[in-house]
C-alpha positions in Angstrom: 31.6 -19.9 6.5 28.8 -22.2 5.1 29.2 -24.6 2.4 28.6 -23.3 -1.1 25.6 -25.4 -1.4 23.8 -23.8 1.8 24.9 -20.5 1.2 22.8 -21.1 -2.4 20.0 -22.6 -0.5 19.5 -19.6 1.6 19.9 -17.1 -1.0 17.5 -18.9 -3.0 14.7 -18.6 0.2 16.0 -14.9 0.8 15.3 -14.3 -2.8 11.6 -15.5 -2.6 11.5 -13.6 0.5 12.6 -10.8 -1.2 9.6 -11.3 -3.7 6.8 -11.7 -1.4 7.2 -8.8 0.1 7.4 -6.7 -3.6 4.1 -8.6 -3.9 2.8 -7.3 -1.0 3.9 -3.7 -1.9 2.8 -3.4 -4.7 -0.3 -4.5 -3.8 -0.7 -1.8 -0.7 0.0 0.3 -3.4 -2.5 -0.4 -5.4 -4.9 -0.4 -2.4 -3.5 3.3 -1.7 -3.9 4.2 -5.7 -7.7 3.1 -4.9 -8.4 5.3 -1.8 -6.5 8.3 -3.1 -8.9 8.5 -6.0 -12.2 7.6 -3.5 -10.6 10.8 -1.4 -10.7 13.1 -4.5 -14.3 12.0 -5.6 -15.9 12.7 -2.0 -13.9 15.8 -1.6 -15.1 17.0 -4.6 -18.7 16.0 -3.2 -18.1 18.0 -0.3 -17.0 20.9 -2.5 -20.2 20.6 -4.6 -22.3 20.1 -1.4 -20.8 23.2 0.2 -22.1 25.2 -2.8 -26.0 24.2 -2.2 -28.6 26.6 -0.2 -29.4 24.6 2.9 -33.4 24.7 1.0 -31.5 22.1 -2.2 -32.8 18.9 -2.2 -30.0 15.8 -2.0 -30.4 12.9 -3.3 -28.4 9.6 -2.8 -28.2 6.5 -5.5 -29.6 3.3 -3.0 -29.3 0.3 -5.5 -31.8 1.4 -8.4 -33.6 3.9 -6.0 -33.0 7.8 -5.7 -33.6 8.6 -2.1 -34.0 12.1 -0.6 -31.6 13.2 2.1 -31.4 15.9 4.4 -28.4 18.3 3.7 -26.8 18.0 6.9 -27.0 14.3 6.7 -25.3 14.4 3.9 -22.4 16.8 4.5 -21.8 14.8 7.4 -21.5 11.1 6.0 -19.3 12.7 3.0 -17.2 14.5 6.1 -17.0 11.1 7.8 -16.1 9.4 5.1 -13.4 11.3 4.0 -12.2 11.2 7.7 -12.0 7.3 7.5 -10.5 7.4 3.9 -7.8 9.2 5.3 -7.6 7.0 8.7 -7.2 4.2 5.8 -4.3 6.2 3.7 -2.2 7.1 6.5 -2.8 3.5 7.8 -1.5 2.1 4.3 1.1 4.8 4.1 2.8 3.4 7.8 2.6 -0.2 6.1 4.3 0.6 2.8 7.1 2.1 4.7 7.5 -0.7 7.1 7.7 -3.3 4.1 9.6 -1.1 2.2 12.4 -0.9 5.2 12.1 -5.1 5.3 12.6 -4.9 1.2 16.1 -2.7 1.6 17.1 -5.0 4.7 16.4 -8.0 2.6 18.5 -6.5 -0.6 21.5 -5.7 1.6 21.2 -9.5 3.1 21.1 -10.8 -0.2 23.9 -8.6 -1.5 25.9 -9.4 1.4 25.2 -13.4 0.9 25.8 -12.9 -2.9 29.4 -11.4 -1.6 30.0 -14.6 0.5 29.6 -16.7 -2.1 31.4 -15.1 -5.1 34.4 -15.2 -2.1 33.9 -18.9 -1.8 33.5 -19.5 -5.9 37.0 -17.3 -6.3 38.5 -19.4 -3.3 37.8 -22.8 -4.9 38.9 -21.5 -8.1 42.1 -20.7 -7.1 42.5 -23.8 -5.3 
């Protein structure tokens, strides 16, 4: 067993550890919170391009400029870019679970440590 000192010392650099990585989630979270609500705005796109007569004129917003675009066009960078939206989400999704699996690891280490030493402090203090 460690002194009481070093034990201390590492569960103060487990600790900050242990915060990074809530950082970190949250953040990915955050990130996830962003492309969930992009997912809902171009599916609702699609839904409202789906509706139009293949004759409807499209427009899309370039800077300050209304462009027209074909239909198709259209549909198809809306379908694409829901495709890499969700690419992105499961992407995120496999990260916050990895980080989320370090986080519990890192609590049980920390628990454990915090074990060790309360052992050690009830040893000396019954010396």
């Amino acid at each position: 067993m460690g002194s009481l000192r070093e034990l201390q010392h590492e569960l103060e650099t487990k600790t900050n550890d242990l915060s990074k990585l809530q950082k970190e989630i949250a953040k990915n979270h955050q990130v996830r919170k962003k492309y969930t609500i992009q997912l809902g705005e171009n599916e609702l796109v699609l839904k409202e391009l789906d509706m139009l007569n293949e004759d409807a004129n499209v427009f899309k917003l370039i800077g300050p400029v209304l462009v027209k675009q074909d239909l198709a066009e259209a549909n198809a960078n809306v379908r694409k870019r829901i495709d890499y939206i969700s690419a992105e989400l499961k992407r995120l999704d496999g990260t916050i679970q990895d980080l989320e699996e370090k986080q519990n690891g890192k609590n049980e280490s920390i628990m454990k440590l915090q074990q060790r030493i309360h052992t050690l402090q009830a040893g000396k203090a019954k010396a």
